[in-house]
DSSP file (Angstrom, degrees, kcal/mol; ACC not computed):
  #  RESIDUE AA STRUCTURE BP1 BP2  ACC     N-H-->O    O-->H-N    N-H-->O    O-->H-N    TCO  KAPPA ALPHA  PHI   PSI    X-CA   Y-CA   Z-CA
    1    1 A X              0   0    0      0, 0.0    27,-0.8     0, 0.0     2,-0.8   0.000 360.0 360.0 360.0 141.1    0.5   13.2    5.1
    2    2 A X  E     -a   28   0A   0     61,-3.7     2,-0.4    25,-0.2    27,-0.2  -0.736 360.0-171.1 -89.2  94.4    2.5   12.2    2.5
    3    3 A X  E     -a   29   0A   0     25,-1.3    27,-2.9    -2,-0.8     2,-0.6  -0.501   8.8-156.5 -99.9 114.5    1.3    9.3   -0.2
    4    4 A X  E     -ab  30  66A   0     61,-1.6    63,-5.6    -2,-0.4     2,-0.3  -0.833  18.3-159.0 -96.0 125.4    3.4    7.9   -2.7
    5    5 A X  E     +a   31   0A   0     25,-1.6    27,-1.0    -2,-0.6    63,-0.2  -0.788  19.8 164.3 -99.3 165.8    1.6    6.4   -5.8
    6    6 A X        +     0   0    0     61,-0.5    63,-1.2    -2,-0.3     2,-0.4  -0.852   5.3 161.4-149.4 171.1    2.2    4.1   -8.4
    7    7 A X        -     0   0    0     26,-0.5    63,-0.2    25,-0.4     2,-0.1  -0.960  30.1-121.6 169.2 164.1    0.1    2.2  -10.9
    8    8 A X     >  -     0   0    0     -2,-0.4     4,-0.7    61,-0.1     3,-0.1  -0.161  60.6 -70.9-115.5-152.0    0.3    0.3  -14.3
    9    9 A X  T  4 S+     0   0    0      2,-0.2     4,-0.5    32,-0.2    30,-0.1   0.671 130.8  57.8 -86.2 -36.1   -1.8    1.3  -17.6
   10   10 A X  T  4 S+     0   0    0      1,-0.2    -1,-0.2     2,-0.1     3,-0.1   0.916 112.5  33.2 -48.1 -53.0   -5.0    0.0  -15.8
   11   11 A X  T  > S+     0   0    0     -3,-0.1     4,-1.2     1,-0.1    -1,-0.2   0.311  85.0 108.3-102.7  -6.8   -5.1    2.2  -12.7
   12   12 A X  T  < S+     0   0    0     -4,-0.7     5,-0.3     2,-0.2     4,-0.3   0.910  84.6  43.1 -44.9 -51.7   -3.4    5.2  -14.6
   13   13 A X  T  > S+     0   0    0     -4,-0.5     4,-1.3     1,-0.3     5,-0.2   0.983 110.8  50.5 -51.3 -54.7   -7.1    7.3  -14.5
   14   14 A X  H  > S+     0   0    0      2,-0.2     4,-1.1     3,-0.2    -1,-0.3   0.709 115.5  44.3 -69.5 -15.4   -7.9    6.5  -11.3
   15   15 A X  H >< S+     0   0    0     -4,-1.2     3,-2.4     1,-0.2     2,-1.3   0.650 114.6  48.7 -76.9 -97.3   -4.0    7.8  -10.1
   16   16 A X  H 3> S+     0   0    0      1,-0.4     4,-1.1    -4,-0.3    -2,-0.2   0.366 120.4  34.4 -98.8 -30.2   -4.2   10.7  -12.0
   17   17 A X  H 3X S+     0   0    0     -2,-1.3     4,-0.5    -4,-1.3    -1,-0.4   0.852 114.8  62.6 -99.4 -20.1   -8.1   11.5  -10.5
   18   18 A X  H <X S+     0   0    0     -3,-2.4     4,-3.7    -4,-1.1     5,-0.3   0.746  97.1  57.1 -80.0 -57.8   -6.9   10.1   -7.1
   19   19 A X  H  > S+     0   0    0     -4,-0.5     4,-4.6     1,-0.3     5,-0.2   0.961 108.2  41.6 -50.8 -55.8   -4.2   12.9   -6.9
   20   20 A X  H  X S+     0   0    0     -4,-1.1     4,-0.5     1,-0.2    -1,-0.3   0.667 116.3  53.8 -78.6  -6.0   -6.6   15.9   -7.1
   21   21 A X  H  < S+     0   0    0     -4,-0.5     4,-0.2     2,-0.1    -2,-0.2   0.874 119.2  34.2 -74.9 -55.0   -9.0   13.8   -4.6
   22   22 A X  H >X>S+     0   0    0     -4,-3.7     3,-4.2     1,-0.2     5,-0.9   0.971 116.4  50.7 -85.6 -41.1   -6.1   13.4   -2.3
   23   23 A X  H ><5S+     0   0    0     -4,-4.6     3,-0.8    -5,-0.3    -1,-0.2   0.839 109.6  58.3 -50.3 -16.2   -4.1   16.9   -2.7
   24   24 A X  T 3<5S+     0   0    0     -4,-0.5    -1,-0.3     1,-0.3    -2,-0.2   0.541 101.5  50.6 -86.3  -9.7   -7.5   18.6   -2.1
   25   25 A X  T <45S-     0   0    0     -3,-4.2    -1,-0.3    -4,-0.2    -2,-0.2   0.253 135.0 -92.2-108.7  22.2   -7.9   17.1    1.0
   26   26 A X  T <<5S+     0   0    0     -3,-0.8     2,-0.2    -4,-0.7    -3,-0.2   0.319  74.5 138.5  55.7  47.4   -4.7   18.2    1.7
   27   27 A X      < -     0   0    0     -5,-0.9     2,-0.3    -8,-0.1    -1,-0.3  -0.646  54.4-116.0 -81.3 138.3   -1.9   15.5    1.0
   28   28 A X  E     -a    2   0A   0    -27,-0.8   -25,-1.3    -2,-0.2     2,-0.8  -0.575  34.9-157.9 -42.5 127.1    1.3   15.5   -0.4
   29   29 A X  E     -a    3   0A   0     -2,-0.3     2,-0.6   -27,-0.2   -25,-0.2  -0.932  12.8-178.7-136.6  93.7    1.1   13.5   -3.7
   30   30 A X  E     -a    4   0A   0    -27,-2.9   -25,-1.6    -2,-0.8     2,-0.3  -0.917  16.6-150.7-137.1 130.4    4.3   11.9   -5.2
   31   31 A X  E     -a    5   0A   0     -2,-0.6   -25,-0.2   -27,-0.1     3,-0.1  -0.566  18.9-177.8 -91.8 146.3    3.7   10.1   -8.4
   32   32 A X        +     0   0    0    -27,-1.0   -25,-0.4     1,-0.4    17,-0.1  -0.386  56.3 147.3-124.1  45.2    6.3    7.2   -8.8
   33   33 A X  S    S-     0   0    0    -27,-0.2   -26,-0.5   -28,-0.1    -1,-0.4   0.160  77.4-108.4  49.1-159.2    4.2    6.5  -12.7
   34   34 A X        -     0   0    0    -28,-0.2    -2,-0.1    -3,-0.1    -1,-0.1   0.722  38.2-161.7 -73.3 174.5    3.7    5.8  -15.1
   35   35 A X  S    S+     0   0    0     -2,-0.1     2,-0.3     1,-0.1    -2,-0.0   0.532  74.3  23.9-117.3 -19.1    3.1    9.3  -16.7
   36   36 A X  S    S-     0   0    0      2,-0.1     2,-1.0     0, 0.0    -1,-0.1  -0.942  96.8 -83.7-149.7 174.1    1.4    8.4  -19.7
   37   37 A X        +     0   0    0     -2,-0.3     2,-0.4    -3,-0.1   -28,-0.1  -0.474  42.0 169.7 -91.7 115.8   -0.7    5.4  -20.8
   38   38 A X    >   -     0   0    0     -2,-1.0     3,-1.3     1,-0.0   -29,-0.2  -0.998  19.8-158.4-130.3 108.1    1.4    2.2  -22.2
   39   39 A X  T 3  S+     0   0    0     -2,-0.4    -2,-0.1     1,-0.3    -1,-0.0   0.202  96.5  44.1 -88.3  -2.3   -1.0   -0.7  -22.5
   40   40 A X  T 3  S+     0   0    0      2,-0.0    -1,-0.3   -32,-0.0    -3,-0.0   0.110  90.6 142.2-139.7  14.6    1.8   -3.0  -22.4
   41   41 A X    <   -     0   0    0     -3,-1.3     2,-0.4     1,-0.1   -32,-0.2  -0.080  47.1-125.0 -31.4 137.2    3.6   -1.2  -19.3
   42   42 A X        -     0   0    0    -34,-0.1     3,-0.3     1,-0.1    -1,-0.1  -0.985  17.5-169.5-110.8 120.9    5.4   -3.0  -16.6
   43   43 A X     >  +     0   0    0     -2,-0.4     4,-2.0     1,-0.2    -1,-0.1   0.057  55.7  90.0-113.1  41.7    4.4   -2.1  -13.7
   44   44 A X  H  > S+     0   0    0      1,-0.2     4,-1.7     2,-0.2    -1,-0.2   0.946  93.6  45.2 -63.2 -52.9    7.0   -3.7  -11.1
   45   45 A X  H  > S+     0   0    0     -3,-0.3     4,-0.8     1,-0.2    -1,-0.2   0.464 108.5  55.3 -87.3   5.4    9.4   -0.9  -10.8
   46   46 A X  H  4 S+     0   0    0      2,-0.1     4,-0.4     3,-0.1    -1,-0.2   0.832 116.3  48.0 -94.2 -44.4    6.4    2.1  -10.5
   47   47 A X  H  < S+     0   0    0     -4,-2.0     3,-0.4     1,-0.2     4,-0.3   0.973 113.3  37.9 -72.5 -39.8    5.4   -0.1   -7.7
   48   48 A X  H >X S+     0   0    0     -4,-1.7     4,-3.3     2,-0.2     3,-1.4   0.880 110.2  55.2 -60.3 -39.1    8.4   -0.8   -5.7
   49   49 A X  T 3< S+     0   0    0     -4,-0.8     4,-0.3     1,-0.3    -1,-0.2   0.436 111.7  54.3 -90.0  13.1   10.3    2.7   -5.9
   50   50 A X  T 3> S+     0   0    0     -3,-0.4     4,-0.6    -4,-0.4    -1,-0.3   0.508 111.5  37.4-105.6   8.9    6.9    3.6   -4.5
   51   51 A X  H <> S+     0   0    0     -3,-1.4     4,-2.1    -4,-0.3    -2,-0.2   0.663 116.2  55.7-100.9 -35.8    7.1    0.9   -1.4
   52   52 A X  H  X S+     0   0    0     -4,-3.3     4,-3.1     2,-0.2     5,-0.2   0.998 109.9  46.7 -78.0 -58.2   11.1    1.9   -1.2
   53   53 A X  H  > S+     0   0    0     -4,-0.3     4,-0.8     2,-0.2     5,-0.4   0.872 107.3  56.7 -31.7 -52.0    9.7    5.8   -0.8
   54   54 A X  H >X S+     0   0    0     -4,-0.6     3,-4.1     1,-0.2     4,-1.8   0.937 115.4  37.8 -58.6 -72.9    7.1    4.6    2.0
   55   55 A X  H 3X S+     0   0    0     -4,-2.1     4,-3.7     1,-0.3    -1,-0.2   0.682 115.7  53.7 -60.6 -25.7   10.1    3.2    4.0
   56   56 A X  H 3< S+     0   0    0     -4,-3.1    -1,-0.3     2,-0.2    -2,-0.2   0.544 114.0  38.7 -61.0  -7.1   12.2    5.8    3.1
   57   57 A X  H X<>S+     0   0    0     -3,-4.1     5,-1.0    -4,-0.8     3,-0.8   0.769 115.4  54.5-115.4 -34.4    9.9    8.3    4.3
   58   58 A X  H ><5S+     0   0    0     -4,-1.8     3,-6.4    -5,-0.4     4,-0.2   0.967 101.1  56.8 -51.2 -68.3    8.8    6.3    7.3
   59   59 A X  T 3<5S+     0   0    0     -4,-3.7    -1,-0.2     1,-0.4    -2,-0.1   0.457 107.9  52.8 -76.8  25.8   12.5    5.8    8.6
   60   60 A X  T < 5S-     0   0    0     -3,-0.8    -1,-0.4     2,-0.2    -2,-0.2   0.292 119.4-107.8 -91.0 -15.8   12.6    9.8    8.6
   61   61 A X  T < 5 +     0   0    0     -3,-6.4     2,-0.5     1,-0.3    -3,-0.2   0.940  68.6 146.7  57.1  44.3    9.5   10.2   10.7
   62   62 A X      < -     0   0    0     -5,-1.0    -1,-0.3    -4,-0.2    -2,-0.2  -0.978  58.5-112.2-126.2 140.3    7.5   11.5    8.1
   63   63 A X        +     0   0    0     -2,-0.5   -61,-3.7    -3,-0.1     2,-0.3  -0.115  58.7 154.3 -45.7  94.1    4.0   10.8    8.0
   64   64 A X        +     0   0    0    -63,-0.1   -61,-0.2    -2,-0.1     2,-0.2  -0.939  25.5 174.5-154.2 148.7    3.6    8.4    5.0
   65   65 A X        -     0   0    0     -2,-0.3   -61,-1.6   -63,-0.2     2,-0.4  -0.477  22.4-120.0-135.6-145.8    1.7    6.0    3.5
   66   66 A X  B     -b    4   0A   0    -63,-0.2    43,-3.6    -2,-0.2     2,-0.4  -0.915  15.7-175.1-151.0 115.5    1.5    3.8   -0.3
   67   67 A X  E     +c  109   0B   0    -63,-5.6   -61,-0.5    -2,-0.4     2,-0.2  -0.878   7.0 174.4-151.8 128.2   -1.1    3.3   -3.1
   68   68 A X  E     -c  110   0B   0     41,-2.5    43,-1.9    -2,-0.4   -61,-0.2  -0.796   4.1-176.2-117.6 146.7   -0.7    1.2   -5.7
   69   69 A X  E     +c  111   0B   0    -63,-1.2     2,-0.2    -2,-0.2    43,-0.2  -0.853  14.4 146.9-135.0 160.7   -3.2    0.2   -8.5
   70   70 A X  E    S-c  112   0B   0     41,-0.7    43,-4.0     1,-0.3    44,-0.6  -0.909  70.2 -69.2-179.2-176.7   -3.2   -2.1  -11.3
   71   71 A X  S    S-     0   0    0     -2,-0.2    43,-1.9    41,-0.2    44,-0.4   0.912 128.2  -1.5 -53.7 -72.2   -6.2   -4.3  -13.2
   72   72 A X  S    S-     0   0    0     40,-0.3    40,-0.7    41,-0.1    -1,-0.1   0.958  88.5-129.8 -51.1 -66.8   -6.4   -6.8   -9.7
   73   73 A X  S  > S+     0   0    0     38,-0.2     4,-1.5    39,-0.2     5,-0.2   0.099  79.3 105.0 111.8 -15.7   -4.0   -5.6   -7.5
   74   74 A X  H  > S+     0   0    0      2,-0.2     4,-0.8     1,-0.2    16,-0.0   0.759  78.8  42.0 -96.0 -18.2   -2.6   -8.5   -6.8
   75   75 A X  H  > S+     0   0    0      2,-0.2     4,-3.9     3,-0.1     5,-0.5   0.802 114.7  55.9 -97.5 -29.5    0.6   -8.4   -8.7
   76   76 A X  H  > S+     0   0    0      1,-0.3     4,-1.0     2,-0.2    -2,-0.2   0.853 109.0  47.5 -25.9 -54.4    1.0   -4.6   -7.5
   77   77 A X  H  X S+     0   0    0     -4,-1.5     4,-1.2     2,-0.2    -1,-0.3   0.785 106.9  57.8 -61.9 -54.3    0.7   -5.9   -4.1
   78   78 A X  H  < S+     0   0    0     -4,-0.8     4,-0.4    -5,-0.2    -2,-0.2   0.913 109.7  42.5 -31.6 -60.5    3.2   -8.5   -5.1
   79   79 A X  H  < S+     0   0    0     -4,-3.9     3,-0.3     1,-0.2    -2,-0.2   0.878 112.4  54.1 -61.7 -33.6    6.0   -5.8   -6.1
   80   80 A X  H >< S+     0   0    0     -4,-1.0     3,-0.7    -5,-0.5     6,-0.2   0.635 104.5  53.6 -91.6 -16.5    5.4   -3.8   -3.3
   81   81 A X  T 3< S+     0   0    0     -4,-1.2    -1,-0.2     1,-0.2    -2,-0.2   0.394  89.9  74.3 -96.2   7.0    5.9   -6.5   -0.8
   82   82 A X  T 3  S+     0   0    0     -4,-0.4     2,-0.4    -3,-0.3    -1,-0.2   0.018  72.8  93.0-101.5  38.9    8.8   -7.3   -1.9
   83   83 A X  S X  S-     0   0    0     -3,-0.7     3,-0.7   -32,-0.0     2,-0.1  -0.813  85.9-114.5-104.7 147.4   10.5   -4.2   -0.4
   84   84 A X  T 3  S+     0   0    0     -2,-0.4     2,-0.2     1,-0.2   -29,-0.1  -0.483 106.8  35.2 -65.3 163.3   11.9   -5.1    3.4
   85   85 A X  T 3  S+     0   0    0      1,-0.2    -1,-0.2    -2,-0.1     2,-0.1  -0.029  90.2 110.0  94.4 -28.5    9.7   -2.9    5.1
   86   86 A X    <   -     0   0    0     -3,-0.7    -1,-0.2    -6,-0.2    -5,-0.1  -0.346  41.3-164.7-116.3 161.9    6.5   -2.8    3.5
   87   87 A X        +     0   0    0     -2,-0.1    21,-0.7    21,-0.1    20,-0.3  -0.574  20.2 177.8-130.9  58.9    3.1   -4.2    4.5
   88   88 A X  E     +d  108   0B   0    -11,-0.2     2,-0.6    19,-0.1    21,-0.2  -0.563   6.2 178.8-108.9 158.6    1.1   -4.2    1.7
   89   89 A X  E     -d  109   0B   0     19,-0.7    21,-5.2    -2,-0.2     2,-0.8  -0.955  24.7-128.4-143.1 142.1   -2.3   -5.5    1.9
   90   90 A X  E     -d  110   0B   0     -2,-0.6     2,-0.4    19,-0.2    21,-0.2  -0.688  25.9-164.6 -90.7 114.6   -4.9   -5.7   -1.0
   91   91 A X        +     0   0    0     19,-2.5    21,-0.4    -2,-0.8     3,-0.1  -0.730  27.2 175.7-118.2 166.0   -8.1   -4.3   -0.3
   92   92 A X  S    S+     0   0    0     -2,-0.4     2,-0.4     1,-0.3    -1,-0.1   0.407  72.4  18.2-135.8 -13.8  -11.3   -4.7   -2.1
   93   93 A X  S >> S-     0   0    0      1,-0.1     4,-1.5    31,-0.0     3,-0.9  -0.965  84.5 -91.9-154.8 178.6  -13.6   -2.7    0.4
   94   94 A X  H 3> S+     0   0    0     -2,-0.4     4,-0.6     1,-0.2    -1,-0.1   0.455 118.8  58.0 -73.4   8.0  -13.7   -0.2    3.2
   95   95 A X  H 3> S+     0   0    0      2,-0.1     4,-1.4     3,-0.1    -1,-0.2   0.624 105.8  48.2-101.2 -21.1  -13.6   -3.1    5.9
   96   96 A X  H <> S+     0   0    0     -3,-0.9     4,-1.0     2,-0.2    -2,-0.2   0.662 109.0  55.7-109.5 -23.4  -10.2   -4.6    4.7
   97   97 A X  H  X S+     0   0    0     -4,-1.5     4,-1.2     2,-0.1     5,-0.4   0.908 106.0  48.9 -80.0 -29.4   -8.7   -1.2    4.6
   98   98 A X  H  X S+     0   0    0     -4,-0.6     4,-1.4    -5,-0.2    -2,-0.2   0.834 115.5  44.0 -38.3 -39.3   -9.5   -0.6    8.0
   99   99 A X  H  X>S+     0   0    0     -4,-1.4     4,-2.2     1,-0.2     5,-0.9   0.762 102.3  64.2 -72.8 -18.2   -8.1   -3.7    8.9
  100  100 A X  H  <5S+     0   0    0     -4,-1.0     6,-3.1     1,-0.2    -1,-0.2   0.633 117.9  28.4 -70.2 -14.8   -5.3   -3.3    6.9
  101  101 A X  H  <5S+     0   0    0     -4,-1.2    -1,-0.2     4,-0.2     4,-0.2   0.781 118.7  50.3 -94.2 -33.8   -4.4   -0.3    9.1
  102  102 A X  H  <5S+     0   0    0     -4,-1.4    32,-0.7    -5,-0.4    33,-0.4   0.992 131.7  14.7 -86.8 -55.1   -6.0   -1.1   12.7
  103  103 A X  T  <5S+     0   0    0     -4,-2.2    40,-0.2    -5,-0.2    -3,-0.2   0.916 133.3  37.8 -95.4 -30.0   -4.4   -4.7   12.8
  104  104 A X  S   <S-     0   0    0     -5,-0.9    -3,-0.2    38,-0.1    -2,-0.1   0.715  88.7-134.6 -98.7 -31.8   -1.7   -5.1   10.1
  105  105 A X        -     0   0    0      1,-0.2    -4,-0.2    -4,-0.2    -3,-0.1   0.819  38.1-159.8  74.4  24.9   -0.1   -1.3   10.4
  106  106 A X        -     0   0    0     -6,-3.1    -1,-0.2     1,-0.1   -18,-0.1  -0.268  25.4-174.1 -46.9 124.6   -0.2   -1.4    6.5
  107  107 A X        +     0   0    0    -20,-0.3     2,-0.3     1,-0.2    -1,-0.1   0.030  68.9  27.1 -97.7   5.2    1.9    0.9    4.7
  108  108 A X  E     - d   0  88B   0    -21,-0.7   -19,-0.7   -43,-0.1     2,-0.3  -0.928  67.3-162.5-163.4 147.1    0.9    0.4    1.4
  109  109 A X  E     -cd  67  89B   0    -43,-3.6   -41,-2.5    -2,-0.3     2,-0.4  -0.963   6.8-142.9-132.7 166.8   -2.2   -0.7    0.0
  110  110 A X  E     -cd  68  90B   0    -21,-5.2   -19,-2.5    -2,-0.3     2,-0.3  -0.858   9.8-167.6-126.5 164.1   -3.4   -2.2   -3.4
  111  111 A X  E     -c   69   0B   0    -43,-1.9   -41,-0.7    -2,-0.4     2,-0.3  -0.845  24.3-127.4-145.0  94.0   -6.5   -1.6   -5.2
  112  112 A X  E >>  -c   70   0B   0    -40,-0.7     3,-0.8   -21,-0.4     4,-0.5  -0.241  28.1-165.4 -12.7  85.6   -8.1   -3.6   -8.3
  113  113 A X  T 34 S+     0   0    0    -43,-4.0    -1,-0.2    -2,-0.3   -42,-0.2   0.726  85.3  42.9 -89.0  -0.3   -8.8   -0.7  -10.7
  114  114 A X  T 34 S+     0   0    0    -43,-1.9    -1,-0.3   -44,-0.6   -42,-0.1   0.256 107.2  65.0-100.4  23.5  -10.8   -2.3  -12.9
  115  115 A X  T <4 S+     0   0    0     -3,-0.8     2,-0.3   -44,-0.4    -2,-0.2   0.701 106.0  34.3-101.4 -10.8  -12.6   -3.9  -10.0
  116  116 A X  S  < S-     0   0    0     -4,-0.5     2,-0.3    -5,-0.1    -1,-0.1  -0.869  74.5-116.3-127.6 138.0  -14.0   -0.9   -8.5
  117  117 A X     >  -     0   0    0     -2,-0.3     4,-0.8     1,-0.1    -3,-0.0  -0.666  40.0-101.8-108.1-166.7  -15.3    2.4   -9.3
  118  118 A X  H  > S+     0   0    0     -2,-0.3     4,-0.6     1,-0.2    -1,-0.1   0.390 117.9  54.7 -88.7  17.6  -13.7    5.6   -8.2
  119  119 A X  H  > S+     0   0    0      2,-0.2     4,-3.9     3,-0.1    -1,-0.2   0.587 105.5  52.6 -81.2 -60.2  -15.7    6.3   -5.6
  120  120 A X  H  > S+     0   0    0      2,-0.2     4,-0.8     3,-0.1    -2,-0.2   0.781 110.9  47.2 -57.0 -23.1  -15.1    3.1   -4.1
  121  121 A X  H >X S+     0   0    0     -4,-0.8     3,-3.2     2,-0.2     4,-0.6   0.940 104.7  58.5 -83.2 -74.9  -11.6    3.6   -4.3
  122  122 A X  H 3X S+     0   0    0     -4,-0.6     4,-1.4     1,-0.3     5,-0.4   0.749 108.5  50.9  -5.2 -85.7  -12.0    7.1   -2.9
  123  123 A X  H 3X S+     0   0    0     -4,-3.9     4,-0.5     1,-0.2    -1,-0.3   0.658 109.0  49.9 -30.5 -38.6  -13.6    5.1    0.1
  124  124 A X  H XX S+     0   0    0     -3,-3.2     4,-1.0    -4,-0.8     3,-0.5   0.954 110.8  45.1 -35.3 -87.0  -10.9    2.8    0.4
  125  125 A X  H >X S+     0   0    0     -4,-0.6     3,-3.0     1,-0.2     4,-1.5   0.949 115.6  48.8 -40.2 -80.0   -8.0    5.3    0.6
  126  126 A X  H 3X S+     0   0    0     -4,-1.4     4,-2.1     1,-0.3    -1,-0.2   0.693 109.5  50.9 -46.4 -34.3   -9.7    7.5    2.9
  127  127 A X  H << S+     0   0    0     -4,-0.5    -1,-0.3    -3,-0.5     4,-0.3   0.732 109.5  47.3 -63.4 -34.7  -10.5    5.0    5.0
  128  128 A X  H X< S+     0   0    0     -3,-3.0     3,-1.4    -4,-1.0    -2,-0.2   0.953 112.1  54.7 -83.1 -57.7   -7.0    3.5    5.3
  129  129 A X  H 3< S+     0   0    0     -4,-1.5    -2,-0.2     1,-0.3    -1,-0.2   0.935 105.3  45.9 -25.5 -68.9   -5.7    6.7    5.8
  130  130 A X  T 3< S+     0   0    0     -4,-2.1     2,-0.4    -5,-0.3    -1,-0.3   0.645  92.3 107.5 -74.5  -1.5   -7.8    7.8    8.6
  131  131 A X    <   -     0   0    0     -3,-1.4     2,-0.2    -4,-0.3    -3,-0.0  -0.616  59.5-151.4 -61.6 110.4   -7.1    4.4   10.2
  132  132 A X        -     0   0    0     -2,-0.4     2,-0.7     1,-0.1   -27,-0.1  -0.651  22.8-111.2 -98.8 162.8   -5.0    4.5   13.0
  133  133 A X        -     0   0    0     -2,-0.2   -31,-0.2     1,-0.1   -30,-0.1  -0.685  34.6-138.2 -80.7 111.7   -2.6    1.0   13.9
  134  134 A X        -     0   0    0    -32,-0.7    -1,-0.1    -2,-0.7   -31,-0.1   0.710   5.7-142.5 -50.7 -16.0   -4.1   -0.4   17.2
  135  135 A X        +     0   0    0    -33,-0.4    -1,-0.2     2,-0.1   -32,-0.1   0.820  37.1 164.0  65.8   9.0   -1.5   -1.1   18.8
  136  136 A X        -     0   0    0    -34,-0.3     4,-0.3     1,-0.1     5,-0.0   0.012  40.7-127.5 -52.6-169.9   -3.0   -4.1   20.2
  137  137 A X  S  > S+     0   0    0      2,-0.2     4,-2.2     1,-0.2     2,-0.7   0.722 110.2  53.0 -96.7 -58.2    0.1   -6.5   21.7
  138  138 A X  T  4 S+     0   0    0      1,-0.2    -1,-0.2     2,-0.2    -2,-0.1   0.450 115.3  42.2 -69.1  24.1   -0.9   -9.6   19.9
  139  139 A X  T >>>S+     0   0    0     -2,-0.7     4,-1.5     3,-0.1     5,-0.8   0.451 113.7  48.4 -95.4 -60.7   -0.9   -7.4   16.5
  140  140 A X  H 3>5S+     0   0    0     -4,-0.3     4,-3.7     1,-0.2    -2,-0.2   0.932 114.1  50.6 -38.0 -65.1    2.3   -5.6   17.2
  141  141 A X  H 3X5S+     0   0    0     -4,-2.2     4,-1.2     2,-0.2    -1,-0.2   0.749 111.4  52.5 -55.4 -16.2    3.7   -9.4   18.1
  142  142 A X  H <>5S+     0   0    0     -3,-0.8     4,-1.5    -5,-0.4    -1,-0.2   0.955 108.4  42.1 -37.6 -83.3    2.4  -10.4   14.9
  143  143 A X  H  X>S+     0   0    0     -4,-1.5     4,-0.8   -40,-0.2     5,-0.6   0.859 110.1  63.4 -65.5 -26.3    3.9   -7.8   12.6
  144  144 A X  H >X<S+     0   0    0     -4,-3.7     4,-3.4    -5,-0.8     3,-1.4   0.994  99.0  53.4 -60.2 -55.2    7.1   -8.4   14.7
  145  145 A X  H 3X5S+     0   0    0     -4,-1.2     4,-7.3     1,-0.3    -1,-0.2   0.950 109.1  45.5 -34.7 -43.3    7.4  -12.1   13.5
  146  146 A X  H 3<5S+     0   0    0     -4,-1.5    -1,-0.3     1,-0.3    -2,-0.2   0.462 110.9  54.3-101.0  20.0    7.2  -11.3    9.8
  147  147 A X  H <X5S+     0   0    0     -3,-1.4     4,-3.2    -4,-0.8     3,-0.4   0.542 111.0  52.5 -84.4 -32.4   10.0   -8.2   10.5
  148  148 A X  H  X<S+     0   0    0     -4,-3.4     4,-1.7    -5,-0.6     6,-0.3   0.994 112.6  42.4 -76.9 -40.1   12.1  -11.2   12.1
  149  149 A X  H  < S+     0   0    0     -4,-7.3     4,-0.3    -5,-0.3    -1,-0.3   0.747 112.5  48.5 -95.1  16.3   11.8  -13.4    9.1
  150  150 A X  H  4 S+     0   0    0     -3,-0.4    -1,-0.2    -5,-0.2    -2,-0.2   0.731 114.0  46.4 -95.8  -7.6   12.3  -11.2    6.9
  151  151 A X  H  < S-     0   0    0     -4,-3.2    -2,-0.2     1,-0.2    -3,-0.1   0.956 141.2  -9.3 -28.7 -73.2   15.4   -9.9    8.8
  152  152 A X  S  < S-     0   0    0     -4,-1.7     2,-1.0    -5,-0.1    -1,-0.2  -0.487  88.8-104.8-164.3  10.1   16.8  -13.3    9.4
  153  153 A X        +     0   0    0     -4,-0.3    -4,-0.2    -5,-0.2    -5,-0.1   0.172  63.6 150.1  69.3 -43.0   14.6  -16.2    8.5
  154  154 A X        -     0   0    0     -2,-1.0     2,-0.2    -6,-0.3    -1,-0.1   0.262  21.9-174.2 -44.2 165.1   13.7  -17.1   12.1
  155  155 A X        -     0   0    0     -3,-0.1     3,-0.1    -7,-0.0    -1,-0.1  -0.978  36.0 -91.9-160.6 146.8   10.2  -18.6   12.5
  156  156 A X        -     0   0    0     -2,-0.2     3,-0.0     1,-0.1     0, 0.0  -0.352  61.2 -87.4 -63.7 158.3    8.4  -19.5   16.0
  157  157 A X        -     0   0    0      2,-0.0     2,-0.3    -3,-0.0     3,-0.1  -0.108  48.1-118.3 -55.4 179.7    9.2  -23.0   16.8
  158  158 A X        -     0   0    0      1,-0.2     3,-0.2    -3,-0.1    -3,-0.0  -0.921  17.8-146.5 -96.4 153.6    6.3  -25.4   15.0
  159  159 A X  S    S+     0   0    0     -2,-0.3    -1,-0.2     1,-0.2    -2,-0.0   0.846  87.1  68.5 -76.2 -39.3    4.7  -27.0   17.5
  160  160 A X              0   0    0      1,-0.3    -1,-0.2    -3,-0.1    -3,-0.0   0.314 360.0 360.0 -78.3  13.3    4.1  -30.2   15.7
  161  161 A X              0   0    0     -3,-0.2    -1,-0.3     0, 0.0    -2,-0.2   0.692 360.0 360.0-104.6 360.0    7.6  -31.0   15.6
């Protein structure tokens, strides 16, 4: 499978140990940066032209997924969900990437790197990875809603009007 990363000044060890973790288990590994450690980095564009690669790589049929790191996660997860396409879902343990895969069909995930140690990430990633999308209907009809508004706008009627 192929995994595009990205990461700010925070998460820069953990990509950089994260790589030989994943290429040894035998992933393709393309680093979207930064390449060296800038404490005052921005890291919006490292995340996004690694969420525009997942979609790109996706709407070839190749096998691909997204991890992005940063102190929280949370604005990482921010950048990267603002790609059309993208799922990205901030996980903080091995149960929330599982879910992030089996019900949400998350394509990118984000990871607190000062929140964690690298083991725990390690647990995380693998986890999401080996996580297949259930396919249930009422998940599938789920993620189908938020493809239609962000297509289009649409939204289900509200009931309460």
């Amino acid at each position: 499978m192929r995994i595009h990363i990205a990461t700010d000044h925070a998460g820069l060890d953990f990509s950089t140990q994260l790589q030989e973790h994943l290429r040894g288990a035998g992933h393709e590994v393309v680093d979207h940066g930064p390449v060296e450690y800038d404490a005052v980095d921005d890291y919006p564009a490292f995340c996004i032209r690694a969420a525009q690669a997942v979609v790109a790589d996706q709407a070839a049929g190749i096998e691909t997924l997204g991890v992005v790191f940063g102190g929280s996660g949370n604005g990482e997860q921010i950048a990267a969900n603002k790609v059309a396409g993208v799922r990205a879902a901030l996980v903080w343990n091995t149960s929330t990437a599982e879910l992030a895969r089996e019900h949400n069909d998350a394509n990118v995930i984000s990871i607190g790197a000062r929140q964690h140690t690298f083991d725990e990430v390690t647990s995380f990633i693998d986890t999401f990875i080996a996580t297949p999308f259930s396919h249930d209907e009422r998940h599938v009809r789920r993620i189908g809603q938020i493809a239609d508004f962000e297509r289009d706008g649409s939204l289900l009627p509200d009931p309460r009007a």
